[in-house]
C-alpha positions as CSV (number, residue, x, y, z in Angstrom):
1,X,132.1,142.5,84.6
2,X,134.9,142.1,86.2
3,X,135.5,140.9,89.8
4,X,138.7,142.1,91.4
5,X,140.0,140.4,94.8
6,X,141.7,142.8,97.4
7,X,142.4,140.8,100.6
8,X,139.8,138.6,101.4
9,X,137.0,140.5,99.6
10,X,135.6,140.6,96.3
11,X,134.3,143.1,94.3
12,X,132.1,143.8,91.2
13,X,132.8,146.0,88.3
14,X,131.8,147.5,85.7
15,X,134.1,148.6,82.5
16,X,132.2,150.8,79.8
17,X,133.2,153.6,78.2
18,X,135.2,154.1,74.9
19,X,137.7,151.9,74.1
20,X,139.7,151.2,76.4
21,X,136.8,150.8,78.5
22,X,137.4,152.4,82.2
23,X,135.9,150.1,85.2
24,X,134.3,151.4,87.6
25,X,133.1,149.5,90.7
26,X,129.5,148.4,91.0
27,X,129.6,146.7,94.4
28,X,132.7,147.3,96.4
29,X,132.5,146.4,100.5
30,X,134.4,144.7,102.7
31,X,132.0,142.0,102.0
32,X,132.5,139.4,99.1
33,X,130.1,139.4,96.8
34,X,130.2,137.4,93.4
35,X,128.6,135.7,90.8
36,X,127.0,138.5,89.1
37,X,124.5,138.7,86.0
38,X,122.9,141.4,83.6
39,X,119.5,141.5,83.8
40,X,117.8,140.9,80.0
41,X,117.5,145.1,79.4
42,X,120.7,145.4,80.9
43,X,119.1,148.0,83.5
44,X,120.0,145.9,86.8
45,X,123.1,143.5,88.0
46,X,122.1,140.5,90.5
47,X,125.0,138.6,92.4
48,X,125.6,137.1,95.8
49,X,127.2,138.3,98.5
50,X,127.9,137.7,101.9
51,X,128.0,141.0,104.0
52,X,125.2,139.9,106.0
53,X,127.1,136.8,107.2
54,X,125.5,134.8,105.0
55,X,125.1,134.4,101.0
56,X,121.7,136.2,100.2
57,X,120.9,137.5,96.5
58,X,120.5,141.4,95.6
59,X,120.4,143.7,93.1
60,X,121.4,146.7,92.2
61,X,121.0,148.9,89.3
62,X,123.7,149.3,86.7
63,X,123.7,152.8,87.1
64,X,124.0,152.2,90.8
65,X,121.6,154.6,92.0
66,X,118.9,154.0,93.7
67,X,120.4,151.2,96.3
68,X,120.3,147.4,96.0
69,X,117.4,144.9,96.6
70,X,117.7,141.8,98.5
71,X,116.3,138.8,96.9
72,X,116.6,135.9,99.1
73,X,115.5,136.1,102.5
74,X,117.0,132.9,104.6
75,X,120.7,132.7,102.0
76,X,121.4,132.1,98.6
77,X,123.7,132.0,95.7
78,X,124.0,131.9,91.7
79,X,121.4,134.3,90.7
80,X,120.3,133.6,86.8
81,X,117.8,136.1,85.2
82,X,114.5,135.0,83.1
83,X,114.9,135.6,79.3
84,X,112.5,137.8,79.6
85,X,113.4,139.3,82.8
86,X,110.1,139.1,85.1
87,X,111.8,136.2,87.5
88,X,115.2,135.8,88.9
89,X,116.1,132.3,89.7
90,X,118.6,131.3,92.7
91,X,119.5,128.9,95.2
92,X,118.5,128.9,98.7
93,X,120.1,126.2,100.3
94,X,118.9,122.4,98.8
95,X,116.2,124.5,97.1
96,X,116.0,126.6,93.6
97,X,113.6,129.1,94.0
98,X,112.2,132.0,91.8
99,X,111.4,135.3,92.5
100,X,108.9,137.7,90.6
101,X,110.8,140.6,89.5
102,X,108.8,144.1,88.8
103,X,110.6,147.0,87.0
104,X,107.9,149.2,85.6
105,X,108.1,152.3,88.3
106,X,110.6,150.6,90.5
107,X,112.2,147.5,91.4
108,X,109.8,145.4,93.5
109,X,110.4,141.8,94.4
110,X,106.7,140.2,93.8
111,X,106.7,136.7,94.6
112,X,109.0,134.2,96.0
113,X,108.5,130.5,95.2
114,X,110.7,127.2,95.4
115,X,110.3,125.5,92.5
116,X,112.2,122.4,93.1
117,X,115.1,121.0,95.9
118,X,117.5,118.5,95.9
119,X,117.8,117.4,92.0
120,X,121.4,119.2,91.6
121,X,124.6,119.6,93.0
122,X,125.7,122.1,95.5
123,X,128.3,124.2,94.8
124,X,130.5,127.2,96.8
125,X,131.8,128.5,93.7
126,X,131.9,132.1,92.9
127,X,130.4,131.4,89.7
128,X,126.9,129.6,88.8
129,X,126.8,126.3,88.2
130,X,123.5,126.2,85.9
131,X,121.4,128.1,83.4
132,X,117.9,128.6,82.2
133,X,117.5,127.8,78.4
134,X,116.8,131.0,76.0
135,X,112.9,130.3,75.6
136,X,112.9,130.0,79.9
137,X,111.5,126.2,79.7
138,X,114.1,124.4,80.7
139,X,117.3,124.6,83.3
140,X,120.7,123.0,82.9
141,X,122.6,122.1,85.4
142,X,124.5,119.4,87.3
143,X,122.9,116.4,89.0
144,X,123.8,115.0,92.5
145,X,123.9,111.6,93.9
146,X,126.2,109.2,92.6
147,X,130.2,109.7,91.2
148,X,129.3,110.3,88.0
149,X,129.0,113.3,86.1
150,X,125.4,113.5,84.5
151,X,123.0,116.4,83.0
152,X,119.3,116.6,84.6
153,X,117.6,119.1,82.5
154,X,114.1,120.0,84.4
155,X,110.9,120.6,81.7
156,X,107.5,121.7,82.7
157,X,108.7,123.3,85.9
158,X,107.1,126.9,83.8
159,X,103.9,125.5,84.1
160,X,103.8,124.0,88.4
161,X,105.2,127.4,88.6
162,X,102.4,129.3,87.1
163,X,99.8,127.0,89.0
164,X,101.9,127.5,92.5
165,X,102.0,131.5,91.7
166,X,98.3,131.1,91.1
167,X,97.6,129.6,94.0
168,X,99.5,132.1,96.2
169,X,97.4,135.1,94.6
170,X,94.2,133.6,96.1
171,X,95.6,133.1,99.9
C-alpha cells in the first residue's frame, strides 16, 4: 500500500505489477481515507475514511470492482482483519467492535457486536494502534489511564463473543 497525500486528502494505493511495480489508486476522493489492511485471502482492502464527515470503516475489493461496503455505522477507525478473515475488528468511538464478514457469493456484513470499551487508548492516527494475535485469541494494544506506557492484552474475549453472537441469532 501506499498512501499519497495531495492537499488535504489522502489516498490509497495499490503497487503490483512486475518489478518495478506500477501503483494504481485504490481509493482516491477528496475525502481522506487511511489506515488500510489486506484482508487474509488478499481479495478485499478495509480502511477508514472520512468522506461522510465522519470516520466510518469500508471495504472495497482489491480489484476495485464491485463498490465498497461500509462497516461501521455511527464512526470508526483502525480496521484489523481476523486471521481467518470472517470478522473485521474496529473502533467505534470508546468501543472495539467486531463485525461478521461474509465473502462466499458476495460481500455481506453479518453481525455487528462491541466486544469491549474503554480498556485502550484513543488515537487520531492514520495508522492502527493495535493488533489481533495470529491464532485470533488475543489483542494488543495500548492501555489508557494513567502516564505510563503499559500493554493490556485482552484473552477470552473469542469466547463472550461467540455467546453474545449466539444470543443475537435467537432475538
Amino acid at each position: 500500500f501506499a498512501l499519497v497525500t495531495l492537499g488535504k486528502a489522502t489516498d490509497i494505493y495499490v503497487a503490483e505489477g512486475d518489478p518495478p511495480p506500477q501503483p494504481r489508486p485504490l481509493v482516491a476522493t477528496p475525502a481522506i481515507e487511511a489506515g488500510p489492511r489486506f484482508s487474509p485471502d488478499g481479495r478485499w482492502v478495509a480502511y477508514h475514511g472520512d468522506e461522510s464527515g465522519q470516520r466510518e470503516v469500508y471495504v472495497i475489493a482489491t480489484s476495485g470492482d464491485g463498490g465498497r461496503h461500509q462497516i461501521s455505522t455511527a464512526g470508526g477507525a483502525e480496521p484489523v482483519w481476523a486471521p481467518d478473515g470472517k470478522t473485521l475488528y474496529y473502533r467505534a468511538g470508546g468501543r472495539m467492535m467486531a463485525a461478521g464478514i461474509a465473502t462466499s457469493s458476495a460481500f455481506v456484513v453479518t453481525s455487528r457486536q462491541p466486544l469491549f470499551t474503554d480498556l485502550f487508548r484513543s488515537t487520531n492516527q492514520t495508522t492502527t494502534a493495535y493488533d489481533v494475535s495470529r491464532d485470533g485469541k488475543s489483542f494488543l494494544m495500548l492501555g489508557r489511564g494513567d502516564e505510563k506506557e503499559r500493554v493490556i492484552v485482552v484473552v477470552g474475549w473469542l469466547d463472550e463473543l461467540k455467546e453474545r453472537m449466539a444470543l443475537a441469532t435467537k432475538k
